[in-house]
C-alpha positions as CSV (number, residue, x, y, z in Angstrom):
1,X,0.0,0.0,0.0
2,X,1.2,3.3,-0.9
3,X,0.3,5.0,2.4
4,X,2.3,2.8,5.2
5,X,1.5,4.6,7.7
6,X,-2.5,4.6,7.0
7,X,-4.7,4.7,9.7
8,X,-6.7,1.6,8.6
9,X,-8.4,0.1,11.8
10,X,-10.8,-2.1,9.6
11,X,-11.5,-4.4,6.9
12,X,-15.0,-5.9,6.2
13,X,-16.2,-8.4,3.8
14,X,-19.6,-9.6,3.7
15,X,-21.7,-11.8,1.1
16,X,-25.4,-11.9,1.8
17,X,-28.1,-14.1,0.0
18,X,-31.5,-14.4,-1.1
19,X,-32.7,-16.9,0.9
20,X,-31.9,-18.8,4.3
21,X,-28.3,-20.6,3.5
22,X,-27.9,-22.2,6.6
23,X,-29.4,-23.6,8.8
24,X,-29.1,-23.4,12.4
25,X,-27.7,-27.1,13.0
26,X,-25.3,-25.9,10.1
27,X,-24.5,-23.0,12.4
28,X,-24.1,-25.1,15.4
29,X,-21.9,-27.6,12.9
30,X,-20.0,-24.6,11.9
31,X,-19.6,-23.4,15.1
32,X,-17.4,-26.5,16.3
33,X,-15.3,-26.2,12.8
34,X,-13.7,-23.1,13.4
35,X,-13.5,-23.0,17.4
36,X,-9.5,-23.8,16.7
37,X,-9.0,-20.7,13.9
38,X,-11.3,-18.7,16.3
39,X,-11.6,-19.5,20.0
40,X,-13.5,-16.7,21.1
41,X,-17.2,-17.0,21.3
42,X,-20.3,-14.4,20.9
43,X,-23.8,-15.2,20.8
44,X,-25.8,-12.1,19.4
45,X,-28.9,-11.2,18.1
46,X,-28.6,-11.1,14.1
47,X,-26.8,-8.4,12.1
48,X,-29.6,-5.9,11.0
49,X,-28.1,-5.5,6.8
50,X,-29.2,-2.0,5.6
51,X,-29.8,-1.0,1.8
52,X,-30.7,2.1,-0.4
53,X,-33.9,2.6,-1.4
54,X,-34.2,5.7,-2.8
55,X,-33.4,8.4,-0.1
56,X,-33.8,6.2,2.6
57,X,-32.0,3.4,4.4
58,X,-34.1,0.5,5.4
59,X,-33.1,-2.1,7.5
60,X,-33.9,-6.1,6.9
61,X,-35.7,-7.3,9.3
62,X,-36.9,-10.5,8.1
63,X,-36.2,-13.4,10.9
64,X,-36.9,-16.1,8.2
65,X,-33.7,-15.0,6.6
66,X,-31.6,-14.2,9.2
67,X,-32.4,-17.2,11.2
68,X,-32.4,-16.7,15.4
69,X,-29.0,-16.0,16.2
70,X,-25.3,-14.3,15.1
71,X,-22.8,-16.5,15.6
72,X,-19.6,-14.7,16.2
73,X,-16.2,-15.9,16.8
74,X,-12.6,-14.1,17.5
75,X,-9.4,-15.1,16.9
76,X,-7.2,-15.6,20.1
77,X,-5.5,-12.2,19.1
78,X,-8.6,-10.2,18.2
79,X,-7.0,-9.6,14.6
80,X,-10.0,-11.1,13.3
81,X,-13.8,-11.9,14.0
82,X,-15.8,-14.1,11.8
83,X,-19.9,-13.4,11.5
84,X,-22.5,-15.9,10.7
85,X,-26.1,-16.1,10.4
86,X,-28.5,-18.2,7.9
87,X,-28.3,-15.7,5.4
88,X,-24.6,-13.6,6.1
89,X,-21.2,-14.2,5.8
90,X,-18.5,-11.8,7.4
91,X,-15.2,-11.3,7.8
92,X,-13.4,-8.6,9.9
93,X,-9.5,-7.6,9.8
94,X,-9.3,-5.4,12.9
95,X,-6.4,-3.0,14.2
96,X,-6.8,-2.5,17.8
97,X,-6.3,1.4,19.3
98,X,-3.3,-0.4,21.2
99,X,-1.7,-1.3,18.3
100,X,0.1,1.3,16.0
101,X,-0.6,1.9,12.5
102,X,1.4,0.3,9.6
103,X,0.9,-3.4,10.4
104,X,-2.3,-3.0,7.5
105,X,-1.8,-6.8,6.0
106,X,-3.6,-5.5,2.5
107,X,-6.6,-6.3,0.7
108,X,-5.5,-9.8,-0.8
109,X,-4.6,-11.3,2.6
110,X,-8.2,-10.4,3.9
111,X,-9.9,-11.6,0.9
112,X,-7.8,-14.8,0.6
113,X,-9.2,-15.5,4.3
114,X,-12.7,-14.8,3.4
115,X,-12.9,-16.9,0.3
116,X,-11.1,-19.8,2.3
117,X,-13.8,-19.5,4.9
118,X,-15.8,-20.0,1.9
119,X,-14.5,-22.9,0.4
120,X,-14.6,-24.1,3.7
121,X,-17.6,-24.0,4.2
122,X,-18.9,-24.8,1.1
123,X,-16.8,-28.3,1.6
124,X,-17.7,-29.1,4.8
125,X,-21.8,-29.0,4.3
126,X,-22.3,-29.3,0.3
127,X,-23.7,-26.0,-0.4
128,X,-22.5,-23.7,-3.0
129,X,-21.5,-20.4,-1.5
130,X,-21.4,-18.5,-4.3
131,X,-25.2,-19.2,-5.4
132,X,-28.2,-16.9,-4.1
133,X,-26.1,-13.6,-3.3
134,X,-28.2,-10.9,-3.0
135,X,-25.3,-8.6,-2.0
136,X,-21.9,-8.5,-1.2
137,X,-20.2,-5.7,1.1
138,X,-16.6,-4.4,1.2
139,X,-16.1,-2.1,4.4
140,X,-12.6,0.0,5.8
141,X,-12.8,1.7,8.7
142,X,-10.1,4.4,9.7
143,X,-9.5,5.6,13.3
144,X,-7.3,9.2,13.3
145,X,-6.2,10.4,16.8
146,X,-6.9,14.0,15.4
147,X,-5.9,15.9,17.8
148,X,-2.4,15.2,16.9
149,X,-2.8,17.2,13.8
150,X,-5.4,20.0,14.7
151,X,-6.6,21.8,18.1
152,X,-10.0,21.5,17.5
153,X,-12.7,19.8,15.5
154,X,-14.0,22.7,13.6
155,X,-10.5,22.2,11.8
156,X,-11.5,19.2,10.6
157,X,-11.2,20.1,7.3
158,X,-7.2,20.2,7.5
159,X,-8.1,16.6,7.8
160,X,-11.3,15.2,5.4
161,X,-12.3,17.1,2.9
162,X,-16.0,17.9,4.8
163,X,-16.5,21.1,7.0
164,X,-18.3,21.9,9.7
165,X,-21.3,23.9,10.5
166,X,-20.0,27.9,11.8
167,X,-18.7,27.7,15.6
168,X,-21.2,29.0,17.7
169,X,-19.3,28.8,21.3
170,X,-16.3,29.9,22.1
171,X,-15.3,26.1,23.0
172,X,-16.0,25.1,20.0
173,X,-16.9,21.6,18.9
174,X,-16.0,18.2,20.5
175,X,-18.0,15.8,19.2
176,X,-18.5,15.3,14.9
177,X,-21.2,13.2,13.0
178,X,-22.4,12.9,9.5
179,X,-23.8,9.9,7.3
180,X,-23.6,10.3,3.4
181,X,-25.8,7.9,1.2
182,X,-25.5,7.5,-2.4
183,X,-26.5,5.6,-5.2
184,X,-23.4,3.6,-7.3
185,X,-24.5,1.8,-11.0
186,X,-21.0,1.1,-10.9
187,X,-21.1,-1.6,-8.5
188,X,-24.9,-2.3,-8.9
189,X,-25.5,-1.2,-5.5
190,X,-24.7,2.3,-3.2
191,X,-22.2,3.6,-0.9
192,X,-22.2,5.1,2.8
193,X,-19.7,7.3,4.6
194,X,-20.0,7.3,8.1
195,X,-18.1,10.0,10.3
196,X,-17.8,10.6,13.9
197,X,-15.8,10.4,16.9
198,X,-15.2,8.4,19.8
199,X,-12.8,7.6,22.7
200,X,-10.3,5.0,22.3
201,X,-9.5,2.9,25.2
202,X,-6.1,4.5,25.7
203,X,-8.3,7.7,26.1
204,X,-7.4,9.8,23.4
205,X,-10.0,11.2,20.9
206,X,-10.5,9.7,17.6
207,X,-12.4,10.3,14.1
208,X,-14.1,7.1,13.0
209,X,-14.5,7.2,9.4
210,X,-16.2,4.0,7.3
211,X,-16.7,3.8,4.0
212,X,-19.6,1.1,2.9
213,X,-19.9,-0.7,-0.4
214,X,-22.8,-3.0,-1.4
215,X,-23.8,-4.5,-4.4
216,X,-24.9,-7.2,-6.3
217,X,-23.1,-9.4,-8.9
218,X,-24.9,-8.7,-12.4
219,X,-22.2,-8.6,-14.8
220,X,-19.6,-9.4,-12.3
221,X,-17.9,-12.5,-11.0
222,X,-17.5,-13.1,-7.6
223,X,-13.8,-11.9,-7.7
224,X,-14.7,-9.0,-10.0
225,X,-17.0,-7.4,-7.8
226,X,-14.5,-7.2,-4.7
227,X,-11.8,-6.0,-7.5
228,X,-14.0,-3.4,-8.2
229,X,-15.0,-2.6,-5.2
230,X,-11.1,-2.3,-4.1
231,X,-10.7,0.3,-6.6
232,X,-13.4,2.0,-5.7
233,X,-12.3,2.3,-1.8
234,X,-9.0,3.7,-2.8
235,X,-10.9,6.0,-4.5
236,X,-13.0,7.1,-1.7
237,X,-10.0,6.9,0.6
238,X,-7.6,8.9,-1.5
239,X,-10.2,12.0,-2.4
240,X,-11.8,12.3,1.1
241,X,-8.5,12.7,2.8
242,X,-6.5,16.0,2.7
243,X,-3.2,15.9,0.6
244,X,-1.1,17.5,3.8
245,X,-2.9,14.2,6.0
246,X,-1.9,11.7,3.3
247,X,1.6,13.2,3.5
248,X,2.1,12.3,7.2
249,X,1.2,8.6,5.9
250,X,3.9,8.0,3.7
């Protein structure tokens, strides 16, 4: 990657289907598979998968798709966390706060994992993975301790190329939101960006941004999607950031 030093703090990618893939005794099954590759266990409620529909965002709600539960599983280093419902795949690659930037082990090594997981399962029970997608999802997520680089958020805009609305206190700001939708025909599907801020663990005061792609696979491949999508997130990632920001990243 050309920026070494890149805040990147996450890499997402998802494949969701039409229709209930698996079962929950598949789940259970699976569960027990890949207990070794990822000890740590979460039992949640299932993922909630949003999409575009016109101006608004609307949530899928449908239990006969989702099925009752989100398995989740860690690996023993927290570097990755795998998500599965009936009718989700995911795969995180996740850069803790404690951990400084630069260890980023690129786009291929995340998808090569995902697509193992895949084959995996797709060996292990008999079913075809890469039928009945409805959607598949490539996600980063950056984390900037801003407050290396400016002295407050109405700055921001040394940073991402976004500004914020007039001070109105003398303080100024300390918290920052915004959500962008849009549509993108390129990718048969839409884009969010997501910004705010939060607290890292170590206490110091960060700017979340995540970039969202979804989109289905007419006139794609499985592999040509994500290639796609990759460009497009270095896209995204190279016009939303300032020049001067990206220069402290080299």
């Amino acid at each position: 990657m050309k920026y070494t030093k890149a805040p990147i703090s996450e890499v997402i990618f998802g494949v969701v289907y039409t229709k209930q893939k698996l079962s929950s005794d598949d789940i259970f099954f699976l569960n027990g598979h890949f207990k070794n590759q990822f000890p740590l266990l979460e039992i949640l409620s299932p993922l909630v998968i949003e999409n575009l529909n016109g101006f608004q965002l609307l949530p899928n709600l449908d239990p006969l798709l989702s099925g009752p539960l989100l398995l989740r599983r860690r690996s023993s280093d927290n570097k990755w966390l795998l998500q599965i419902q009936s009718n989700t795949i995911y795969l995180n690659w996740i850069r803790n706060d404690s951990e400084s930037v630069g260890n980023y082990i690129g786009y291929s090594a995340v998808y090569k994992q995902f697509v193992c997981i895949l084959d995996s399962i797709k060996e292990i029970l008999n079913i075809n993975m890469y039928e009945d997608i409805n959607m598949l999802d490539l996600s980063y997520g950056d984390r900037i301790d801003w407050q290396r680089y400016i002295p407050e958020l109405s700055k921001v805009n040394d940073l991402i190329n976004i500004s914020t609305p007039p001070i109105f206190s003398k303080e100024g700001y300390n918290n920052l939101f915004a959500k962008y939708t849009y549509e993108d025909s390129e990718l048969n599907g839409f884009g969010l960006v997501n910004i705010n801020t939060a607290t890292s663990i170590q206490g110091s005061q960060v700017i979340k941004i995540e970039t969202v792609l979804r989109g289905n696979l007419k006139g794609f491949t499985f592999t040509t999607w994500f290639e796609e999508a990759h460009k497009k997130q270095s896209f995204i990632f190279e016009n939303l950031f300032t020049d001067n920001l990206k220069k402290e990243w080299l």
